[in-house]
Structures are given as C-alpha cells and as structure tokens.
GUKOLTOR-328536 format. One record per residue (C-alpha): residue number from 1; residue in three letters; z, x, y. Coordinates in pm, whole numbers. Example, Ala and Ser with C-alpha at 12.3 -4.5 7.8 and 13.67 -1.06 7.14 Angstrom:
2
site resi 1&resn Ala&pz 780&px 1230&py -450 $
site resi 2&resn Ser&pz 714&px 1367&py -106 $
//
This chain:
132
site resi 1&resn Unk&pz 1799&px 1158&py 20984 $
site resi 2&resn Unk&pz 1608&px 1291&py 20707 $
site resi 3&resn Unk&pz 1701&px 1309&py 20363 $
site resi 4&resn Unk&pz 1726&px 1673&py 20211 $
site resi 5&resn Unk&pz 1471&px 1836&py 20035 $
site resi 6&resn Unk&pz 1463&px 1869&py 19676 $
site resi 7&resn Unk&pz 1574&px 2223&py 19610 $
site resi 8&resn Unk&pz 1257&px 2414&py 19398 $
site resi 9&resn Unk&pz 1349&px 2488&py 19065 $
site resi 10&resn Unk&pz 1270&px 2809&py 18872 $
site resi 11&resn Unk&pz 1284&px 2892&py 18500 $
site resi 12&resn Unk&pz 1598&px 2795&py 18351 $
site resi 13&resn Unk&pz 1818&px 3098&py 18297 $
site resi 14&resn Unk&pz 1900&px 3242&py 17938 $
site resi 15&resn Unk&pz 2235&px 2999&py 17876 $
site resi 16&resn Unk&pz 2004&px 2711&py 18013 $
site resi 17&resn Unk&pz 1722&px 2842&py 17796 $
site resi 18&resn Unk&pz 1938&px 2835&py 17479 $
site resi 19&resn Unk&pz 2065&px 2492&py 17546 $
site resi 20&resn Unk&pz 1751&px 2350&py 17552 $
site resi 21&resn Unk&pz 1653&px 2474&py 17262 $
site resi 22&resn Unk&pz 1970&px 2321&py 17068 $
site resi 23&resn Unk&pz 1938&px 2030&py 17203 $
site resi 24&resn Unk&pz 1515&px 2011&py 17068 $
site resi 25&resn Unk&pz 1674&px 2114&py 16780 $
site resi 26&resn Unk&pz 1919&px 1877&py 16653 $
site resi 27&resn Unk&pz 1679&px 1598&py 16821 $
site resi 28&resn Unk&pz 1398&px 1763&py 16575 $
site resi 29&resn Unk&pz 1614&px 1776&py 16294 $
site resi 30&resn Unk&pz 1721&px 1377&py 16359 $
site resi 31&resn Unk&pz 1337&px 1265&py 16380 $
site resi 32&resn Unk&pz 1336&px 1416&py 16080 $
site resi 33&resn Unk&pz 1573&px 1283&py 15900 $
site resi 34&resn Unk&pz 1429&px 936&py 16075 $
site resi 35&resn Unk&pz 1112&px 975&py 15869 $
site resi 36&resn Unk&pz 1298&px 949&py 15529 $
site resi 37&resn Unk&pz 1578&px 711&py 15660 $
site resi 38&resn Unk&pz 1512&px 384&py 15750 $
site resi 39&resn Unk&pz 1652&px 257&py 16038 $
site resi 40&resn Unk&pz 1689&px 566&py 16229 $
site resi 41&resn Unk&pz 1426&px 609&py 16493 $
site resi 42&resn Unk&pz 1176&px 867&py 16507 $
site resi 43&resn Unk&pz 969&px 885&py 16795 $
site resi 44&resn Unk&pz 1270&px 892&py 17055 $
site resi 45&resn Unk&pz 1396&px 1194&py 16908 $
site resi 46&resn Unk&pz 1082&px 1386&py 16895 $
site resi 47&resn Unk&pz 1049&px 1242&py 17280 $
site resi 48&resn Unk&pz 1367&px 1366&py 17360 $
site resi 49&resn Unk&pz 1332&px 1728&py 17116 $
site resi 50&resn Unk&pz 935&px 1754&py 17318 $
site resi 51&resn Unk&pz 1141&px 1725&py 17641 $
site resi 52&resn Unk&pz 1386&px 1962&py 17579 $
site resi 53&resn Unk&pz 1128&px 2193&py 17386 $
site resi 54&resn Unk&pz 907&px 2185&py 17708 $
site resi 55&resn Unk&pz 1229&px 2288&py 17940 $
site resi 56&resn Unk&pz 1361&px 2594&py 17703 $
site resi 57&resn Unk&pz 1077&px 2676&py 17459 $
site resi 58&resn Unk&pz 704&px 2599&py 17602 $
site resi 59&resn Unk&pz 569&px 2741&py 17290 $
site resi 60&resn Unk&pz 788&px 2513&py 17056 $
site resi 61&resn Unk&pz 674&px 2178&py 17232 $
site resi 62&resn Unk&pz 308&px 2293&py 17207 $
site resi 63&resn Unk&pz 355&px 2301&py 16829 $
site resi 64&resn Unk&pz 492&px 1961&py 16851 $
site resi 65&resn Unk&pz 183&px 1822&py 17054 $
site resi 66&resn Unk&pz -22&px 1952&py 16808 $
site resi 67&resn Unk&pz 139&px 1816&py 16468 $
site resi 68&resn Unk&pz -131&px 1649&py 16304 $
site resi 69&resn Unk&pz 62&px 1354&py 16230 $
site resi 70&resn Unk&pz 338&px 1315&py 16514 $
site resi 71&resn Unk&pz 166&px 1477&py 16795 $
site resi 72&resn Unk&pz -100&px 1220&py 16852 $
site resi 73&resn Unk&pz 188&px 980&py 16936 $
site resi 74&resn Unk&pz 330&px 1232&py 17151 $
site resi 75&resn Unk&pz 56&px 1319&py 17357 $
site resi 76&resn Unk&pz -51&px 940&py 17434 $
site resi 77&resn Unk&pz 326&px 870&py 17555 $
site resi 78&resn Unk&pz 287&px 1206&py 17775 $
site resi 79&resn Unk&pz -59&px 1129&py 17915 $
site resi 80&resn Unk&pz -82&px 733&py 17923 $
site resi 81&resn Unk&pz 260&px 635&py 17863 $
site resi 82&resn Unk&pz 123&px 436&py 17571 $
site resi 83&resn Unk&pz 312&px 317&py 17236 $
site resi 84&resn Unk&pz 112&px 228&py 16945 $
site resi 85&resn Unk&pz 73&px -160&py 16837 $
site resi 86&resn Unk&pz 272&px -114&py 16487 $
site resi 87&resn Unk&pz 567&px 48&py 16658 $
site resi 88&resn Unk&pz 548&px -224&py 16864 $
site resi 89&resn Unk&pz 582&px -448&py 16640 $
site resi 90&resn Unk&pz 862&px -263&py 16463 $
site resi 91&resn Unk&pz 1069&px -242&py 16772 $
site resi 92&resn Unk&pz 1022&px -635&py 16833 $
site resi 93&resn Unk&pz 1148&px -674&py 16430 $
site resi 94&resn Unk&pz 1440&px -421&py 16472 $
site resi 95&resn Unk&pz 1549&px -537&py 16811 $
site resi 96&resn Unk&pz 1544&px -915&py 16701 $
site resi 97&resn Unk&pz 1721&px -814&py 16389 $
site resi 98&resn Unk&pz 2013&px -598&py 16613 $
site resi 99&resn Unk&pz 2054&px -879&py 16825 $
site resi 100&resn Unk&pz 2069&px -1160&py 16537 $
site resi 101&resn Unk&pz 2332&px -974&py 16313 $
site resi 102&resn Unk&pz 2552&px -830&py 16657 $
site resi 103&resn Unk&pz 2590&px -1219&py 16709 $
site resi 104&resn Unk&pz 2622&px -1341&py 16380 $
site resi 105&resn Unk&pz 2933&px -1125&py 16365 $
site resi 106&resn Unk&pz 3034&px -1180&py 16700 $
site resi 107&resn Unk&pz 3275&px -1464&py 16832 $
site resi 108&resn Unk&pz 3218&px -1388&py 17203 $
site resi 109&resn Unk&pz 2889&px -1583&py 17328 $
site resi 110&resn Unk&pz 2944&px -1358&py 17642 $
site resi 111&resn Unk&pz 2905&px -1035&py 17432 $
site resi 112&resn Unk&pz 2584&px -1193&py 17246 $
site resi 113&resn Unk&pz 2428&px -1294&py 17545 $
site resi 114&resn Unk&pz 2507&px -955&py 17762 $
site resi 115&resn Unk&pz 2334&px -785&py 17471 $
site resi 116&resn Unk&pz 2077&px -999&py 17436 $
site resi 117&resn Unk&pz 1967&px -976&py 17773 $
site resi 118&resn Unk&pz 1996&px -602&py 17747 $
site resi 119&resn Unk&pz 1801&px -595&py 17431 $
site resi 120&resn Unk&pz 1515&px -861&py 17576 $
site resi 121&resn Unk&pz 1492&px -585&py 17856 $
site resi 122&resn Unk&pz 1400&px -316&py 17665 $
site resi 123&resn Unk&pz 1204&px -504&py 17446 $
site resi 124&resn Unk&pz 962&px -636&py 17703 $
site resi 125&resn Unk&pz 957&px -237&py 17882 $
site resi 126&resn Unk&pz 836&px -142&py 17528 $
site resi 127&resn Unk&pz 597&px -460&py 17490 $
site resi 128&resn Unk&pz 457&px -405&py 17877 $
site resi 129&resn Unk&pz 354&px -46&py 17781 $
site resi 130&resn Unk&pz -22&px 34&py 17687 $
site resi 131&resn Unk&pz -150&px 36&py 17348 $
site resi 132&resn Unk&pz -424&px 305&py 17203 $
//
C-alpha cells in the first residue's frame, strides 16, 4: 500500500498570516533583548522569528536576511547550514557550564547524567555543523 501524498499547501490564510507574524515578533523582540542580556540566546530566536517571518510576512524575513550585522549569520544557516566558530565555542562554554551547575545542585546522578547525555547531543549536532 502506498503511503498518502502530502497534501499541497497554499498561502496561509489571514488568521494564519497574523499568527505568524506574532510569533516573528515576540521571537524578534527576544533576540533582541538577547543582544543586551547575557545568557539569553540570540541566533535561535532570530532562526525561529526568520522562520515564522518567511511563513506570514516574506517581506519582513527579507529585511532580516539583509541586516548588516545578523543577516550574514542567517543566510549561512539557510544556505549551508553553517554556525560560525565563536558561537561555537560559546555554545561548548554555555552548555558545559548548564550541565556543571544542573549537577552541582542536583542529588540525582540519574537526572545529571540524562541531561548530560541530552546536552552532549546537542552539543556535538552544533560542533558537527560547518563553519564559514
């Protein structure tokens, strides 16, 4: 038996449309705030804002690609898939750091090592990607 074609999307409708954009929105507004805050990602956000931008606002996630300072990053995750060496590096520090204090405060070696193994995970998905 044959499994059953994916059903062709078109445009999303105007409710669709609008949540899109709200969504790009508040994931704009938390990059953002992850510029000045330290600790609080940027780059997901904007992945997640370019996403929803691209769904409910072409025009909006074109503006993003072009940013001079976060759309290069954006572009080489769209086309290559590629995170840049520092950010890297950064996620290596902050994931290390997560995993150290989570099981530093922990008592349960089961919790420290589920996490851990979680956190090595992403980690080496993040590592294994291209650099510019």
């Amino acid at each position: 038996m044959r499994p059953p074609r994916p059903v062709p999307r078109g445009p999303p409708g105007p409710v669709a449309r609008w949540a899109y954009r709200g969504v790009g929105g508040a994931a704009t507004a938390l990059a953002l705030a992850g510029v000045a805050l330290p600790g609080l990602p940027t780059v997901p956000f904007l992945l997640v804002a370019l996403w929803a931008f691209s769904r409910g606002a072409p025009e909006w996630a074109e503006r993003l690609r072009r940013h001079p300072k976060l759309g290069p990053v954006l572009v080489d995750w769209e086309t290559r898939r590629a995170i840049p060496r520092p950010a890297k590096a950064a996620a290596a520090v902050g994931v290390t750091g997560s995993w150290a204090a989570f099981a530093a405060s922990v008592q349960s070696l089961a919790a420290s090592l589920a996490l851990g193994a979680a956190l090595a995970a992403v980690l080496a998905y993040v590592l294994t990607r291209p650099s510019k």
